[in-house]
N, CA, C and O of each residue as an XYZ file, in Angstrom:
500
protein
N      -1.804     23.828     -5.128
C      -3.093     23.223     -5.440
C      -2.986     21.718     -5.240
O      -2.037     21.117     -5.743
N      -4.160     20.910     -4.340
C      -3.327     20.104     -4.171
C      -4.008     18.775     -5.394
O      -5.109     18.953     -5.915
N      -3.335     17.767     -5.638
C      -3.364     16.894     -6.629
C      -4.531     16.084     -6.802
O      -5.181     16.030     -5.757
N      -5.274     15.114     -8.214
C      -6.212     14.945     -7.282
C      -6.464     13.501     -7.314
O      -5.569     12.996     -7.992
N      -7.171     12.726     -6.943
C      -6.766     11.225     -6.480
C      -7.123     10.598     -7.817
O      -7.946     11.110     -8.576
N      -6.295      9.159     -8.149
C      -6.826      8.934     -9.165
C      -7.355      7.285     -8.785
O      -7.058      6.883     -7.660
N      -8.075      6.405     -9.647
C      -8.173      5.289     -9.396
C      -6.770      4.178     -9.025
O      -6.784      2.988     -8.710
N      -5.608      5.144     -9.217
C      -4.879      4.138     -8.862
C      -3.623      4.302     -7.769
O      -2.574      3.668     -7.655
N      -4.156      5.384     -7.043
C      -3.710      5.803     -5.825
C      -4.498      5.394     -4.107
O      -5.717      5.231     -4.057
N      -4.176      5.348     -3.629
C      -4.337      4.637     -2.206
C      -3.766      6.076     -0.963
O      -2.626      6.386     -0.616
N      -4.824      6.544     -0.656
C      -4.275      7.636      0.782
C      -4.425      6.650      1.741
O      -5.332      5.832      1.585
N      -3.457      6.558      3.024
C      -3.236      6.073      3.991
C      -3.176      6.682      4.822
O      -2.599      7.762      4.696
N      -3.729      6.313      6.072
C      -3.348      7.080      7.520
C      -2.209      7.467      7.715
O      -1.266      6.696      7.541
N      -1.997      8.945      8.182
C      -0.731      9.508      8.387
C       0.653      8.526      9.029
O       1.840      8.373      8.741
N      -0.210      8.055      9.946
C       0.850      7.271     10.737
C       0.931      5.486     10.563
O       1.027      4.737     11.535
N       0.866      4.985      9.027
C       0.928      3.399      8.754
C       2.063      3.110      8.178
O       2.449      3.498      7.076
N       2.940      1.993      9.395
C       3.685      1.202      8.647
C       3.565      0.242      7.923
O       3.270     -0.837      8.437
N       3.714      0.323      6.826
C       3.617     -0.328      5.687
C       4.191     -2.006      6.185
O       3.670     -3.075      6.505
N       5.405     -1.511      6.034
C       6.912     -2.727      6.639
C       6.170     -3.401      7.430
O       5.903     -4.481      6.901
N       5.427     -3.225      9.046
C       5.338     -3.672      9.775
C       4.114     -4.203     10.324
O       4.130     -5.020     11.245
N       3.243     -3.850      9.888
C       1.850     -3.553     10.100
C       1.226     -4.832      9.960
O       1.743     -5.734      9.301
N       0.199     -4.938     10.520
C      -0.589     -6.310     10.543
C      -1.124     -6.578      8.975
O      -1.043     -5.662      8.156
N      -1.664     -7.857      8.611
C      -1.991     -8.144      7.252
C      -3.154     -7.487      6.592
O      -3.444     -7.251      5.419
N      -3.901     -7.203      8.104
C      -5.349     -7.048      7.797
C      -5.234     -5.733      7.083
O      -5.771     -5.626      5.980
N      -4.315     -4.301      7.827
C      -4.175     -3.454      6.725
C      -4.412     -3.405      5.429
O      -5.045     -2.498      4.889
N      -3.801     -4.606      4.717
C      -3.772     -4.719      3.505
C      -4.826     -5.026      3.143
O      -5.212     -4.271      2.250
N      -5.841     -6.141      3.511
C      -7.399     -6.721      3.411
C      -7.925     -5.411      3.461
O      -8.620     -5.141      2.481
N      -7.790     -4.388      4.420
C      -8.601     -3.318      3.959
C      -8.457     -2.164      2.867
O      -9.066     -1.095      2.829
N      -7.500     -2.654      1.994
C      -7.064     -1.604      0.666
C      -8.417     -2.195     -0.616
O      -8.377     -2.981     -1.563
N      -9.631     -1.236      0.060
C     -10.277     -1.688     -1.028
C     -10.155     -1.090     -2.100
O     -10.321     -1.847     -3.057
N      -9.917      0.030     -2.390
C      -9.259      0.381     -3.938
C      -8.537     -0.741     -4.408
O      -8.651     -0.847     -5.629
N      -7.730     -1.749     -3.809
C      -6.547     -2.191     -4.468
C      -7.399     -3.659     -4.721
O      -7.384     -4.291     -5.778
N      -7.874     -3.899     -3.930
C      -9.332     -5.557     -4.162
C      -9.836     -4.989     -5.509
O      -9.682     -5.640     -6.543
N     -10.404     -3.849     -5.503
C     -11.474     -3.574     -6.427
C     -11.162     -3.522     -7.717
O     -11.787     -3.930     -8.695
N      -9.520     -2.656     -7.576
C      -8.768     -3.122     -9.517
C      -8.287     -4.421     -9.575
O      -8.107     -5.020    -10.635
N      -8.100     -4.816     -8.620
C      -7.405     -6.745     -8.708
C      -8.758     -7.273     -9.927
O      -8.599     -7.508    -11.125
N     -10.209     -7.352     -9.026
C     -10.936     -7.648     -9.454
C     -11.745     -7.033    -10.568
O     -12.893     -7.422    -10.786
N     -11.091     -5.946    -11.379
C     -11.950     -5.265    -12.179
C     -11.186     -5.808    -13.898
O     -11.680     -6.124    -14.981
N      -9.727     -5.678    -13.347
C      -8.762     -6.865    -14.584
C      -8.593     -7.954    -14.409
O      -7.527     -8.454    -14.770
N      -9.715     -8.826    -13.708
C      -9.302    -10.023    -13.367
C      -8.219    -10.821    -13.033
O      -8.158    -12.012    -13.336
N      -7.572    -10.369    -12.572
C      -6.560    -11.120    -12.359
C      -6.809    -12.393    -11.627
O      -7.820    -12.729    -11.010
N      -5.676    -13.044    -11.816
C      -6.029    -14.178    -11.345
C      -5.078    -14.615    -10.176
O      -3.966    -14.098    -10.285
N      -5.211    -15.342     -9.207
C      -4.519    -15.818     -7.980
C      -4.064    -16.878     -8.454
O      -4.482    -17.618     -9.345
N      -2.863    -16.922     -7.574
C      -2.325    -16.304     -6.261
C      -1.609    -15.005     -7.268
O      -1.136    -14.921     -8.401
N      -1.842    -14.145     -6.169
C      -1.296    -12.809     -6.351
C      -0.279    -12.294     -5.345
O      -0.445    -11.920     -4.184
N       0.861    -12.376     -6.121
C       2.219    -11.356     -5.489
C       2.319    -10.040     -5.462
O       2.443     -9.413     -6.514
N       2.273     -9.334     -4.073
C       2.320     -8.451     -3.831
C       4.022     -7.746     -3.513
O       4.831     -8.436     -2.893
N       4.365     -6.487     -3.960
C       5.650     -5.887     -3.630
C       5.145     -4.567     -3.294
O       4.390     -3.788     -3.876
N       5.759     -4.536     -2.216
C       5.482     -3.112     -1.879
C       7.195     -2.274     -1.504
O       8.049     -2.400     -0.626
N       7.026     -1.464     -2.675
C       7.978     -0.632     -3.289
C       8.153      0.698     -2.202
O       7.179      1.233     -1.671
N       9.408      1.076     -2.000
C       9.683      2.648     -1.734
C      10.579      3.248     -2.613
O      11.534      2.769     -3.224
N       9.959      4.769     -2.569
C      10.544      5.653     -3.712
C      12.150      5.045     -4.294
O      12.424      5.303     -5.466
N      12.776      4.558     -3.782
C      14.075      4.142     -3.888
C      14.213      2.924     -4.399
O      15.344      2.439     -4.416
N      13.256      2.282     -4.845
C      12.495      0.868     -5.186
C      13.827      0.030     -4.834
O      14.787     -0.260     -5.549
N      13.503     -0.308     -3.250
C      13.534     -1.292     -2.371
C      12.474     -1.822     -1.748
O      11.881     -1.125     -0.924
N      12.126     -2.877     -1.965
C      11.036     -3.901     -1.359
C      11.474     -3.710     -0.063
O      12.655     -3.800      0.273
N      10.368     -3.395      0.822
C      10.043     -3.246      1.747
C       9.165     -4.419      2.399
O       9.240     -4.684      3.599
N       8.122     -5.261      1.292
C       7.108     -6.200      1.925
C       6.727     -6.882      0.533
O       6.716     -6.350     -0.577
N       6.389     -8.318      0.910
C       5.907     -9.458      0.095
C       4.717     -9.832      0.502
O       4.481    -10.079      1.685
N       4.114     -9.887     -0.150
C       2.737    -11.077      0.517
C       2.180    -11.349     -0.879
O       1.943    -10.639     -1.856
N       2.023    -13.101     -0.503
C       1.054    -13.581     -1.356
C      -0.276    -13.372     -0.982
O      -0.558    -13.190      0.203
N      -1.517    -13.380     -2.263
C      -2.429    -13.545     -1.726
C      -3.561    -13.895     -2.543
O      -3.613    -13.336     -3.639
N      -4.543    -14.757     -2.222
C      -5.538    -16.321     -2.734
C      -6.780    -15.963     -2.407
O      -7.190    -15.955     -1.247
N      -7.663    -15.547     -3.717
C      -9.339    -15.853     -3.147
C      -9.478    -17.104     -2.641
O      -8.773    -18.074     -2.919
N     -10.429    -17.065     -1.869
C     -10.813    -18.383     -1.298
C     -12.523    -18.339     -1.836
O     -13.187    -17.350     -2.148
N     -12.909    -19.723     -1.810
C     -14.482    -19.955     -2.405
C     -14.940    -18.929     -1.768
O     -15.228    -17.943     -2.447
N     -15.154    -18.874     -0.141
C     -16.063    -17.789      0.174
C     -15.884    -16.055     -0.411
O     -16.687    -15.135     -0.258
N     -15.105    -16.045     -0.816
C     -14.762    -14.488     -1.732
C     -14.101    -13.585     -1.021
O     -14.157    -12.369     -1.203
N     -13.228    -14.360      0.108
C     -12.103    -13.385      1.056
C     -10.881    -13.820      0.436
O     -10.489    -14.758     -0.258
N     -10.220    -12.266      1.209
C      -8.887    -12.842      0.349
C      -7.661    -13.294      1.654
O      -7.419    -12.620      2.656
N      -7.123    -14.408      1.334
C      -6.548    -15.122      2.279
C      -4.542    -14.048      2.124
O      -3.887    -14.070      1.082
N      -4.135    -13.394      3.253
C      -3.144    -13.190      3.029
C      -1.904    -13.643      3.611
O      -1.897    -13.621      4.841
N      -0.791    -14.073      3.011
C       0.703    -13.935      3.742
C       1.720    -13.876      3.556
O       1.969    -14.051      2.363
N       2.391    -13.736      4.039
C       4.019    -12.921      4.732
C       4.908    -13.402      3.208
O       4.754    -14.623      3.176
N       5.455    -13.132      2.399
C       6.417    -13.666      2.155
C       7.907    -13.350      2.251
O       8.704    -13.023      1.373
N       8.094    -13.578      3.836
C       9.900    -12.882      4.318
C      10.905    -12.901      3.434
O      11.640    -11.994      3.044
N      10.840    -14.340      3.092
C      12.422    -14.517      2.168
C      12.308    -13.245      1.329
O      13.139    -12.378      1.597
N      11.296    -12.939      0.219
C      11.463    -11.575     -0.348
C      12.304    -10.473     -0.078
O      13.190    -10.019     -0.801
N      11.946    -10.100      1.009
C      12.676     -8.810      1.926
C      13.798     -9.009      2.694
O      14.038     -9.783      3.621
N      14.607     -7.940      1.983
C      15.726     -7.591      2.707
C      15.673     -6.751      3.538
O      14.837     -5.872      3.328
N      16.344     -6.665      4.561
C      15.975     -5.756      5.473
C      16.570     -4.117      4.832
O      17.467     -3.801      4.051
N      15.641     -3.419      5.552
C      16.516     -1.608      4.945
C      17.014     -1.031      5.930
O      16.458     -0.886      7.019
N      18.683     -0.455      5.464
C      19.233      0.145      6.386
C      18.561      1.284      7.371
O      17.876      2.204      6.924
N      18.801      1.131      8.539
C      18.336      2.290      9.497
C      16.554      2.439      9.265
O      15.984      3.521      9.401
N      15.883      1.243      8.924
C      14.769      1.584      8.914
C      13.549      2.582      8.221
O      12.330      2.593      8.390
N      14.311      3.278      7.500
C      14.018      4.605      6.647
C      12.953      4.165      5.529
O      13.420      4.124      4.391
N      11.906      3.905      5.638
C      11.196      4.338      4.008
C      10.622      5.098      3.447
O       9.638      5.537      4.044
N      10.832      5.510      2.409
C      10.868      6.831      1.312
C       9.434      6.649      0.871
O       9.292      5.790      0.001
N       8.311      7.285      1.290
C       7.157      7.406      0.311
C       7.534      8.311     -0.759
O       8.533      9.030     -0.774
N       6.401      8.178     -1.889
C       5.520      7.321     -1.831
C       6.009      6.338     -2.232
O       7.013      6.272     -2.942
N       5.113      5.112     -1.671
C       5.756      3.583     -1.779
C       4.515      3.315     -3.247
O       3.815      4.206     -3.729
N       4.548      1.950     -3.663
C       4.146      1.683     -4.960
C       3.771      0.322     -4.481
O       4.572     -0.141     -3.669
N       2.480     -0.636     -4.861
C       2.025     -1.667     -4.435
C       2.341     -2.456     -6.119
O       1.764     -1.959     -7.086
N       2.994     -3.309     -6.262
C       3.300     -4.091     -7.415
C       2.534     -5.305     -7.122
O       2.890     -5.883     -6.095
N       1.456     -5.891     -7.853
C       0.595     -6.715     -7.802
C       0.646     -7.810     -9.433
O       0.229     -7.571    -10.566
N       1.335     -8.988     -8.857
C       1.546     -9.298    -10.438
C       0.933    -11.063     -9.823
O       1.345    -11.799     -8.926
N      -0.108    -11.181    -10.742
C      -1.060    -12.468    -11.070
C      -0.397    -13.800    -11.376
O       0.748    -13.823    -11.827
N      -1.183    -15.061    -11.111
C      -0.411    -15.961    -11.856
C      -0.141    -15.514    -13.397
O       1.048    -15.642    -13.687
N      -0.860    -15.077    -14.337
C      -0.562    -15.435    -15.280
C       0.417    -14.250    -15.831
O       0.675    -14.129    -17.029
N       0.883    -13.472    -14.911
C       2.287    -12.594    -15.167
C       1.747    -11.158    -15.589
O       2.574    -10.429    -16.137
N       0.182    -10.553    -15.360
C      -0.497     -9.614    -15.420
C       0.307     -8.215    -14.291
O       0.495     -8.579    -13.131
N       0.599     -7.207    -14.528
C       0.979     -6.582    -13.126
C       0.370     -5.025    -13.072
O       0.499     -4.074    -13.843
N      -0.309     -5.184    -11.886
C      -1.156     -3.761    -11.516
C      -0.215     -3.013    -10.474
O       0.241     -3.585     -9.484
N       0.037     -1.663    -10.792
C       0.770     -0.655    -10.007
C       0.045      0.314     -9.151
O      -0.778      1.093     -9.631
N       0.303      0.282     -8.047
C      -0.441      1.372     -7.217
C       0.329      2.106     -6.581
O       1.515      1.885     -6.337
N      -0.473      3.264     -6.198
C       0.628      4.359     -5.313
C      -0.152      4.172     -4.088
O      -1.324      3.867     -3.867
N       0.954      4.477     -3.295
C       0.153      4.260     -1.764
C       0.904      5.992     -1.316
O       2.050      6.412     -1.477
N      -0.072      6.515     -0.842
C       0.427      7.807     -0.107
C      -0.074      8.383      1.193
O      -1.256      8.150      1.448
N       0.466      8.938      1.869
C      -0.181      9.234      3.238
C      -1.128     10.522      3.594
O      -0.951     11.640      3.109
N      -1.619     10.359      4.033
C      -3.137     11.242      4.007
C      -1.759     12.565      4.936
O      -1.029     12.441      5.919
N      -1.988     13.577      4.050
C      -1.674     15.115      4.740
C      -2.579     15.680      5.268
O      -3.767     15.519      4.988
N      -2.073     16.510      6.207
C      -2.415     17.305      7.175
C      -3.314     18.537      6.788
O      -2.616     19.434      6.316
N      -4.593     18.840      6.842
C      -5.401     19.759      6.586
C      -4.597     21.218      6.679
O      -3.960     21.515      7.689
N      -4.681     21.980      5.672
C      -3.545     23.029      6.393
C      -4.506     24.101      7.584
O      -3.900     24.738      8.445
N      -5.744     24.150      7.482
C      -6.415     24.819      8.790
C      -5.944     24.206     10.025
O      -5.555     24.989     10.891
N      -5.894     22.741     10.317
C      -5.529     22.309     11.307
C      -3.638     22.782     11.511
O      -3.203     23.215     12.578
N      -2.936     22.617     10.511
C      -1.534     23.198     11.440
C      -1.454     24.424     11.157
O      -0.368     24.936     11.426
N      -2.239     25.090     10.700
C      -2.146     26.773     11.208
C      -2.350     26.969     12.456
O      -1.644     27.681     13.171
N      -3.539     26.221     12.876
C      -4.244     26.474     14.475
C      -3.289     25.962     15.005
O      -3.037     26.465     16.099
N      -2.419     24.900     14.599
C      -1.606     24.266     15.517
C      -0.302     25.378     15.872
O       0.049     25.571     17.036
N       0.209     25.919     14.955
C       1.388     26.805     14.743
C       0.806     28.189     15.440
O       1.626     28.976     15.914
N      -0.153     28.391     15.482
C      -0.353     29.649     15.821
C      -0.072     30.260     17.538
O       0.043     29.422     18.433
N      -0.002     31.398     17.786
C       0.881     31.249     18.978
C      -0.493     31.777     20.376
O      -1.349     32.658     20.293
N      -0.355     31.335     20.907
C      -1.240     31.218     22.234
C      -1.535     32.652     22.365
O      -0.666     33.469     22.060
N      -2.959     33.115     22.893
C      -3.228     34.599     23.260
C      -3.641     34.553     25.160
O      -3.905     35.595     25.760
């Protein structure tokens, strides 16, 4: 049966690297804008993005700006690199405020309809 989403989970496209992926990805986690802004937190906001093995995988700071976007970036020094590239979902978005507030999210990857890999598995007539 499968589980069912809660406000503080995040489904992702099957195929997103987290690690690698452009910033804007993240600008589009509106679940994750929407609890930033529902406990107020306050900026600049540090982002960690966790794998099951809680190794940081990714840093980014990130700053409302007057116009009400959120400005994001890189923070490398954070991250160590991970052996052989491997990350373990589900990963976990650690979001902690200036004033030392911290919101936890799950990030998980959108599965596969099981009608679609039946049809897929099924054998040619």
């Amino acid at each position: 049966m499968p589980q069912g989403i809660d406000d503080f989970t995040i489904i992702l496209p099957r195929f997103t690297d987290m690690a690698a992926c452009e910033l804007k990805v993240y600008e589009q986690l509106d679940r994750l804008w929407r609890m930033v802004e529902k406990y107020k937190m306050t900026t600049p906001i540090i982002m960690r993005v966790v794998d099951n093995m809680a190794r940081c995988i990714r840093a980014i700071r990130a700053n409302h700006d007057r116009a009400g976007a959120w400005q994001l970036e890189d923070e490398p020094t954070a991250v160590a690199p991970i052996p052989g590239g491997e990350v373990e979902f589900p990963l976990t978005i650690n979001a902690q405020d200036a004033k030392g507030n911290i919101l936890k999210m799950r990030l998980q990857l959108e599965m596969a309809k099981p009608e679609l890999v039946q049809k897929k598995d099924a054998p040619a007539t």
